[in-house]
Residue frames as qw, qx, qy, qz and C-alpha x, y, z in Angstrom:
[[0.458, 0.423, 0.005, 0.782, 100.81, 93.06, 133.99],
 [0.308, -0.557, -0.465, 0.615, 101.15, 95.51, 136.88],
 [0.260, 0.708, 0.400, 0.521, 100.05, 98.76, 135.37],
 [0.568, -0.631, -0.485, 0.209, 100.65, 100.80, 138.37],
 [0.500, -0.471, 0.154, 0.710, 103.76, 102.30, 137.55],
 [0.399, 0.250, 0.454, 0.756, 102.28, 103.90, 134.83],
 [0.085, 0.709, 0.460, 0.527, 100.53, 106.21, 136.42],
 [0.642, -0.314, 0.045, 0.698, 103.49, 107.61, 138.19],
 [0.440, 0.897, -0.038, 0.004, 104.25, 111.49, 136.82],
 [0.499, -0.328, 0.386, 0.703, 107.87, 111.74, 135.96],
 [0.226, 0.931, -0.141, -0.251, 109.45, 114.35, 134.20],
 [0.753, -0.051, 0.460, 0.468, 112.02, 113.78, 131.71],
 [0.005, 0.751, -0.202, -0.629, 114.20, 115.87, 129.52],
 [0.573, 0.656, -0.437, -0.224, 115.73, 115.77, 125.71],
 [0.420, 0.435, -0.725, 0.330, 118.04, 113.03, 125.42],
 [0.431, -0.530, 0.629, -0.369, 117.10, 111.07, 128.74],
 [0.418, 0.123, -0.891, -0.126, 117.36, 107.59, 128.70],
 [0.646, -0.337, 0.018, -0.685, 113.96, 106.31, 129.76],
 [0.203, 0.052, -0.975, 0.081, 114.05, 102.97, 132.18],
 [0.307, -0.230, 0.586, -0.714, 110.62, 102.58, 133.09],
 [0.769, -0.106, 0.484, -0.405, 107.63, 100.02, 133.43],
 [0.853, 0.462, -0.061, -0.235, 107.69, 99.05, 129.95],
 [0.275, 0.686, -0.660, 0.135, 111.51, 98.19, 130.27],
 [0.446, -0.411, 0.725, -0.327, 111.20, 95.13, 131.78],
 [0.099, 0.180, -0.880, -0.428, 111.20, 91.24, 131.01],
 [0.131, 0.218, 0.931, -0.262, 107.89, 90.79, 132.04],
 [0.344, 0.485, -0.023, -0.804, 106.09, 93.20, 130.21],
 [0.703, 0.471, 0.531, -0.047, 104.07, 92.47, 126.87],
 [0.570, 0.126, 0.458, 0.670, 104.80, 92.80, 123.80],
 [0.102, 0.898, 0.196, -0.379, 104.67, 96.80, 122.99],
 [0.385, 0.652, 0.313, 0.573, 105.57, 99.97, 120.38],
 [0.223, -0.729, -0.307, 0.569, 106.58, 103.17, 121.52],
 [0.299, 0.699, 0.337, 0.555, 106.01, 105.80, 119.26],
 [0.310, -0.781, -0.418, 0.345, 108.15, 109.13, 119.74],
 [0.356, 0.901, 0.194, 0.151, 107.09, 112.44, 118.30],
 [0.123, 0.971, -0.047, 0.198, 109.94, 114.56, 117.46],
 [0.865, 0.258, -0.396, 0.165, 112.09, 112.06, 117.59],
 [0.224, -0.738, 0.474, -0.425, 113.13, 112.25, 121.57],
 [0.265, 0.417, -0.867, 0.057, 115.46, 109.46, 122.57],
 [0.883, -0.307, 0.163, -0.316, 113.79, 106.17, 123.71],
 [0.160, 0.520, -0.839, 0.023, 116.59, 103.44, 124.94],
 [0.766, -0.316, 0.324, -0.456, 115.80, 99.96, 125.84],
 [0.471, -0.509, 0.696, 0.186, 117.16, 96.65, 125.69],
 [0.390, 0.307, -0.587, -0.639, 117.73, 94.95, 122.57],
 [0.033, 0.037, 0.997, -0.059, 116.25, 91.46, 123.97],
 [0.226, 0.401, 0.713, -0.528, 113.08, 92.65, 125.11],
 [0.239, 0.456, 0.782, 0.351, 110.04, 92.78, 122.88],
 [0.138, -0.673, -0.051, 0.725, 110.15, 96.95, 122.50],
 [0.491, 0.529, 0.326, 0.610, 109.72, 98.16, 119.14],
 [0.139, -0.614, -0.118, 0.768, 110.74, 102.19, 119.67],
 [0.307, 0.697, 0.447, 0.469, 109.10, 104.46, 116.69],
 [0.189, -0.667, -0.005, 0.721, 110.50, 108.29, 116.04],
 [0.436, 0.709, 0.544, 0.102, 110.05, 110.47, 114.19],
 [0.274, -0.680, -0.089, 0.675, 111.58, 113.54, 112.40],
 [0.545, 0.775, 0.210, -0.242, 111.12, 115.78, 109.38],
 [0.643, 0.702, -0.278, 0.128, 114.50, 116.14, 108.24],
 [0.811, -0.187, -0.255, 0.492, 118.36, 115.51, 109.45],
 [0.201, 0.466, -0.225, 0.832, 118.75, 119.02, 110.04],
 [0.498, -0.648, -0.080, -0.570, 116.05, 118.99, 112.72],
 [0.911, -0.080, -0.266, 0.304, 118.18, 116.24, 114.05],
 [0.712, 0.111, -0.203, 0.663, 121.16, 118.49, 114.34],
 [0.197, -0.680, -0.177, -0.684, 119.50, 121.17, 115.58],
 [0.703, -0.547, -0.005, -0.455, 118.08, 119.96, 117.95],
 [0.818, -0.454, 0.258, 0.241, 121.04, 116.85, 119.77],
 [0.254, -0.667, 0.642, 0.280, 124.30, 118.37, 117.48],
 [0.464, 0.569, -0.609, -0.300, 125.70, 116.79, 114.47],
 [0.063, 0.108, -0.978, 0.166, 127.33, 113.46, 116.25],
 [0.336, 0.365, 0.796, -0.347, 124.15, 112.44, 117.83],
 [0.751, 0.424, 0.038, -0.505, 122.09, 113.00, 114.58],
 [0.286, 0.493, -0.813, -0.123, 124.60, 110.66, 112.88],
 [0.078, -0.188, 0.923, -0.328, 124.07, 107.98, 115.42],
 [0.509, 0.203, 0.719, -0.427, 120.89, 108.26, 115.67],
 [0.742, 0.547, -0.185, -0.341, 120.19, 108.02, 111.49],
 [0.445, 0.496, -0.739, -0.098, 122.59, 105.24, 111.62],
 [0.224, -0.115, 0.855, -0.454, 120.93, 103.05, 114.29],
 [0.627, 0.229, 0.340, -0.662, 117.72, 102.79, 112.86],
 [0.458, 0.029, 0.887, 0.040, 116.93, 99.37, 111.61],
 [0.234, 0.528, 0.814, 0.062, 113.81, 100.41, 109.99],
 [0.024, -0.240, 0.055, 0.969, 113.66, 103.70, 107.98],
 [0.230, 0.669, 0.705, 0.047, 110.01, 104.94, 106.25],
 [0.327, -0.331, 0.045, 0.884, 110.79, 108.11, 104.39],
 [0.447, 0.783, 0.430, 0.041, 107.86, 110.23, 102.30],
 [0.510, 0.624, 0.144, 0.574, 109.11, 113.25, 99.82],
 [0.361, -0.862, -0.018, 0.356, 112.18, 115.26, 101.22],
 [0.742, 0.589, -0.032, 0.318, 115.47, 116.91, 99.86],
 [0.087, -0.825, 0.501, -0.246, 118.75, 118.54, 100.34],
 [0.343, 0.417, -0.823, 0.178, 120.90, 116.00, 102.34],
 [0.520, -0.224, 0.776, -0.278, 118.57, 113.63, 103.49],
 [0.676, 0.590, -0.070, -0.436, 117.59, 112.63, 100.35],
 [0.652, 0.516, -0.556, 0.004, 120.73, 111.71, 99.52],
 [0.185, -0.439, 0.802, -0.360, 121.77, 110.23, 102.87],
 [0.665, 0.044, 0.609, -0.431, 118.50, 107.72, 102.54],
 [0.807, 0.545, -0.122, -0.193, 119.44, 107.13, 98.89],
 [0.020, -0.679, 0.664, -0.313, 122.88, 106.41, 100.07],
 [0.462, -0.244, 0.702, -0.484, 121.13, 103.98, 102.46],
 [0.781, 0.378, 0.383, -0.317, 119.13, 102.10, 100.09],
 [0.597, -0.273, 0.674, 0.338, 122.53, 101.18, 97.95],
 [0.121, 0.577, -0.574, -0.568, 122.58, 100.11, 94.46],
 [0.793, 0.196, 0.573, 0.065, 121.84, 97.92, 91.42],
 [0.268, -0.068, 0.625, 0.730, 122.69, 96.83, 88.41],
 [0.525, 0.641, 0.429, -0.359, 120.17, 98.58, 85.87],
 [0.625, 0.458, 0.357, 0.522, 120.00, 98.44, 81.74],
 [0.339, -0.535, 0.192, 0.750, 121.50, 100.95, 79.55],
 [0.531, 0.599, 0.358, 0.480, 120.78, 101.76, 75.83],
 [0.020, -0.639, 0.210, 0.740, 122.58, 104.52, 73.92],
 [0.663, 0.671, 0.331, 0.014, 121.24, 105.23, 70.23],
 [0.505, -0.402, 0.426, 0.634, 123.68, 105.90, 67.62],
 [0.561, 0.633, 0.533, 0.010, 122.23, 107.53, 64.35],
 [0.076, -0.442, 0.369, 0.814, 124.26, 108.74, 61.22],
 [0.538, 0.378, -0.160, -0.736, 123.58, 108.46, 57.56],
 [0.331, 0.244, -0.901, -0.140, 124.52, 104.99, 56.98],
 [0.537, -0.536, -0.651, 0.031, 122.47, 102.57, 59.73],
 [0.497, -0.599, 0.193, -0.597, 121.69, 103.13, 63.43],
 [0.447, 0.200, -0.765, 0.417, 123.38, 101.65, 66.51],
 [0.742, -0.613, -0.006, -0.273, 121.89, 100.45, 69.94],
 [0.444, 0.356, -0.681, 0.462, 124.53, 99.76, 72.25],
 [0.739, -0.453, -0.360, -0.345, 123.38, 97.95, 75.68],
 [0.327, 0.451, -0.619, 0.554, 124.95, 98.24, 78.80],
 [0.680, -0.635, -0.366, -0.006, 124.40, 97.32, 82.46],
 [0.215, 0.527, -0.255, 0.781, 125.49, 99.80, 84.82],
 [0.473, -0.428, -0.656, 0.403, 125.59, 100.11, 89.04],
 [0.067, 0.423, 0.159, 0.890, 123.30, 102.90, 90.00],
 [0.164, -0.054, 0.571, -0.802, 121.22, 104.24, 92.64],
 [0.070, -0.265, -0.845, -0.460, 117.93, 102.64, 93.39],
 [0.003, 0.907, 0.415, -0.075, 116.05, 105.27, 94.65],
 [0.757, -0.183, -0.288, 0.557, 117.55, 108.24, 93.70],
 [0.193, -0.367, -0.566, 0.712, 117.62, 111.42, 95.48],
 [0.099, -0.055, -0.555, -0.824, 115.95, 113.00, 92.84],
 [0.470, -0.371, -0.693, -0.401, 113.07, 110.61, 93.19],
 [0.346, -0.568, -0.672, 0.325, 112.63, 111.26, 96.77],
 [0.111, -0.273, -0.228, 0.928, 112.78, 114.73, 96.30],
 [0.421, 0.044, -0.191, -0.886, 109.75, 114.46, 94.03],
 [0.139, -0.231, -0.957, 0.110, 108.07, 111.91, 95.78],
 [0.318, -0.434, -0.244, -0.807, 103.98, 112.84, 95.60],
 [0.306, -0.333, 0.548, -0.703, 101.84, 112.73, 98.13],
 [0.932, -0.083, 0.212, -0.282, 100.89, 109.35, 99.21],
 [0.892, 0.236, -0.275, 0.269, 103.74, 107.82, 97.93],
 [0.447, -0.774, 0.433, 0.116, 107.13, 106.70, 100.32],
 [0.758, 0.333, -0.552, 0.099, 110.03, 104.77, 100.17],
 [0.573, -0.647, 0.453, -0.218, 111.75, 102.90, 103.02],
 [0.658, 0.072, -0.749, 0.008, 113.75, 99.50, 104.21],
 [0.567, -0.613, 0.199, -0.514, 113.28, 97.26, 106.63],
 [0.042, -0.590, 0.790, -0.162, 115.31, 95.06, 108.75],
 [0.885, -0.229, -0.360, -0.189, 114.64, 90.94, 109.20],
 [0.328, -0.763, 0.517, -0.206, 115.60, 88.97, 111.54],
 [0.173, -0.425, 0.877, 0.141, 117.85, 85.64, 111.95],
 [0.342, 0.157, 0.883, -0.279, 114.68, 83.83, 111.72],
 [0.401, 0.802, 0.392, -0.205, 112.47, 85.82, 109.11],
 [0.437, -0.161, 0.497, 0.732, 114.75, 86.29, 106.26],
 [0.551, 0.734, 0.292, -0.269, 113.50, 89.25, 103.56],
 [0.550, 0.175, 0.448, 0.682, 115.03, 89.24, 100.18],
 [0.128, 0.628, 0.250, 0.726, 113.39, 92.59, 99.32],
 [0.420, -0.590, -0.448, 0.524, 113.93, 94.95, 101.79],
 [0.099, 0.260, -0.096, -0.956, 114.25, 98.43, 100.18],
 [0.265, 0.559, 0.738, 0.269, 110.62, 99.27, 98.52],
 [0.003, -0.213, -0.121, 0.970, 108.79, 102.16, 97.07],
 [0.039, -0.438, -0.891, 0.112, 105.50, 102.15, 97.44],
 [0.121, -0.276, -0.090, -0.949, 102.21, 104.35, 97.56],
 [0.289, 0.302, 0.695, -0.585, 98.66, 104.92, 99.76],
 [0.197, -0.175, -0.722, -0.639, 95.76, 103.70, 97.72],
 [0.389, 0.429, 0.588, -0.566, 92.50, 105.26, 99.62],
 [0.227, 0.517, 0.786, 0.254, 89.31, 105.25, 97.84],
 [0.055, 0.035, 0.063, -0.996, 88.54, 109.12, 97.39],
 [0.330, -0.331, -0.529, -0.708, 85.00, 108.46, 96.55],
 [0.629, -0.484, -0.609, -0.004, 84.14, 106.60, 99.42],
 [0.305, -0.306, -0.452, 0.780, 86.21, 108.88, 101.72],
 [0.022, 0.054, 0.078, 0.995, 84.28, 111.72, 100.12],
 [0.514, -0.445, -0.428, -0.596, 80.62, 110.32, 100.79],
 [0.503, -0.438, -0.556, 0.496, 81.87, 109.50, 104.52],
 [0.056, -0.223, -0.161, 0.960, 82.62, 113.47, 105.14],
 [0.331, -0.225, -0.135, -0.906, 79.03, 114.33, 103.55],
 [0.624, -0.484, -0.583, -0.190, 77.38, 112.16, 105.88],
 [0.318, -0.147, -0.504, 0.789, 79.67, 114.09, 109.07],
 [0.246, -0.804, -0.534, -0.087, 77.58, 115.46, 111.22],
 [0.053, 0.761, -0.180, 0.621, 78.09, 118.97, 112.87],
 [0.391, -0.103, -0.731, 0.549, 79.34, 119.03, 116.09],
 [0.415, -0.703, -0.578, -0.014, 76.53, 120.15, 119.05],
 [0.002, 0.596, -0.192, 0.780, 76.76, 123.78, 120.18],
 [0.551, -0.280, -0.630, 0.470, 77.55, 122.76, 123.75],
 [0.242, -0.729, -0.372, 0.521, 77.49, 126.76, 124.86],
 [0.569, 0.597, 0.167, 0.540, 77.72, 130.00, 123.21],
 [0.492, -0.468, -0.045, 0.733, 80.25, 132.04, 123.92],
 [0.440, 0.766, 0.317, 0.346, 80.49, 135.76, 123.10],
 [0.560, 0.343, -0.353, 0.666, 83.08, 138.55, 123.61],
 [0.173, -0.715, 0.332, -0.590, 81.62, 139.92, 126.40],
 [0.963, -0.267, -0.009, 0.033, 81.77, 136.22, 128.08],
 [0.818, 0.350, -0.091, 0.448, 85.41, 136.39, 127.44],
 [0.469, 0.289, -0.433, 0.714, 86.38, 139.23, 128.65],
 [0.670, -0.551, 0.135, -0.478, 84.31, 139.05, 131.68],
 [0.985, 0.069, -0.110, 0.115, 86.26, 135.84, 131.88],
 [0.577, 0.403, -0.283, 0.652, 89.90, 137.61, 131.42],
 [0.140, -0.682, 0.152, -0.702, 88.78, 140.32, 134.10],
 [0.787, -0.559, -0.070, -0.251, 87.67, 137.68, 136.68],
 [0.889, -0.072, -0.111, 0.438, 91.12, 135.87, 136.20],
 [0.286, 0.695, -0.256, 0.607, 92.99, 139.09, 136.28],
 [0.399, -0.681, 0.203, -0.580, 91.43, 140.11, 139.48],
 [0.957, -0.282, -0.045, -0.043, 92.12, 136.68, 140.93],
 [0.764, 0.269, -0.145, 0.568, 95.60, 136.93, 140.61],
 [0.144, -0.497, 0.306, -0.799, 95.96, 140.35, 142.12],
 [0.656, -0.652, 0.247, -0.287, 94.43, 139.12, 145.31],
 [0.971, -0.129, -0.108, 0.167, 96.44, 135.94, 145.13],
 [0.698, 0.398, -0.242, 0.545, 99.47, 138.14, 144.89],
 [0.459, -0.659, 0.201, -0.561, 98.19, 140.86, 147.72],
 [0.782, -0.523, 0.130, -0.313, 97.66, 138.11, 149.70],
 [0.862, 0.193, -0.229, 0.409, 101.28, 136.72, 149.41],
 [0.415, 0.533, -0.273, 0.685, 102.30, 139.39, 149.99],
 [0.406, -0.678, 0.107, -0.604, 100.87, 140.18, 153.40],
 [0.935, -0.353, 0.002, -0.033, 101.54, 136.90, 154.40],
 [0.779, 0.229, -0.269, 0.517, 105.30, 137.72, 153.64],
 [0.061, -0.600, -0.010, -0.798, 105.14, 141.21, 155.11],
 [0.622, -0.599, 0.190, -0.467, 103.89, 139.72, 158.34],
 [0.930, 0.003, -0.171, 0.324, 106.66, 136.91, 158.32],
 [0.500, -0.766, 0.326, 0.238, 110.04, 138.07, 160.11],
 [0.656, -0.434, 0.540, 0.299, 111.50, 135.46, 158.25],
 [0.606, 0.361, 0.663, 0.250, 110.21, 136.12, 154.99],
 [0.107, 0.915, 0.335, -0.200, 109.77, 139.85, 155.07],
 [0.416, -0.605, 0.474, 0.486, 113.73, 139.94, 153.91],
 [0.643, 0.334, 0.676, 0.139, 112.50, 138.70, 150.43],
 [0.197, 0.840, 0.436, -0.256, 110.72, 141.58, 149.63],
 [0.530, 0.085, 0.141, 0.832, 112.07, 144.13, 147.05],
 [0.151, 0.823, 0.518, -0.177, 111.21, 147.60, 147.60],
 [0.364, 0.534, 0.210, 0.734, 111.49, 150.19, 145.01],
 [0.252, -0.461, -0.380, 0.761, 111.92, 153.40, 145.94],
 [0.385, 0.897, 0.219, -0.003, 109.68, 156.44, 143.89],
 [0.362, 0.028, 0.220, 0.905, 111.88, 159.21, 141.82]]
């Protein structure tokens, strides 16, 4: 794998459609993962998995306009959603469809008591529950493919850490090593040196424009009042 071209800078805006090393059929099998959900294209053959991210579908529309949040919440194969509300909530309960679930209604006068049983097509996450989804717990689905058939694809699910054990790691963390101390007159001996560095760097622009013919036309000069 040539690796070369990755250490190329390029610049790249919102919304560009990236073609570069990893876009190709020789490449390995990879994952891009991008924050703040800025646009990664690539082909659908090639072994690319593209991860984004974004906190809600308004930050979506904020940020690339209504249409393009659509598109892109309606492309994604593979959704992983932890505890939001307002109208994604319902747009990812929406997404995750229906079943049939039971019914019972109790009937109770003076004579007997009535159970009536019913089966009824309802939401199976629904937006409710993701709006009070706790912390460690998501919901999501995920796509298969011609070859890897899942029958459950929508789940909700939770993180199961060990708190005890995470909590005798952290009392065994060591402090970090006071590398230098720093104090405020380091600092702003520090701000003063960089000030003053600038002022010459700008003096000395300026003379070097000031003694240019061709440059000395730049120059704006105020006049006192």
């Amino acid at each position: 794998m040539d690796v070369s071209q990755f250490n190329k800078p390029r610049q790249a805006g919102r919304g560009e459609i990236y073609t570069g090393a990893v876009n190709k059929n020789t490449r390995y099998h990879c994952a891009k993962l991008s924050p703040e959900f800025k646009i990664v294209l690539t082909k659908r053959r090639l072994p690319i998995e593209v991860i984004s991210r974004a906190s809600s579908t308004r930050q979506l529309k904020k940020d690339y306009s209504k249409d393009q949040a659509d598109v892109i919440m309606n492309i994604t194969g593979n959704v992983i959603s932890g505890q939001v509300t307002g109208e994604t909530a319902k747009q990812l309960s929406e997404r995750f469809g229906k079943i049939m679930q039971d019914r019972a209604s109790f009937s109770i006068n003076r004579m007997d008591t009535s159970i009536n049983r019913s089966k009824q097509l309802d939401s199976a996450i629904p937006p409710s529950k993701i709006s009070a989804l706790n912390s460690g717990e998501f919901v999501g689905m995920v796509a298969d493919d011609p070859d890897c058939k899942i029958e459950l694809k929508t789940f909700h699910s939770n993180i199961l850490n060990d708190h005890d054990a995470l909590k005798n790691e952290q009392h065994h963390y060591k402090p970090l090593p006071e590398i230098r101390k720093v104090d405020n007159g380091m600092v702003q001996r520090n701000y003063l040196q960089i000030k003053q560095d600038v002022e010459d760097l700008v003096n000395a622009e300026m003379e070097k424009m000031m003694g240019d013919p061709e440059l000395v036309g730049l120059l704006v000069k105020r006049e006192k009042v």
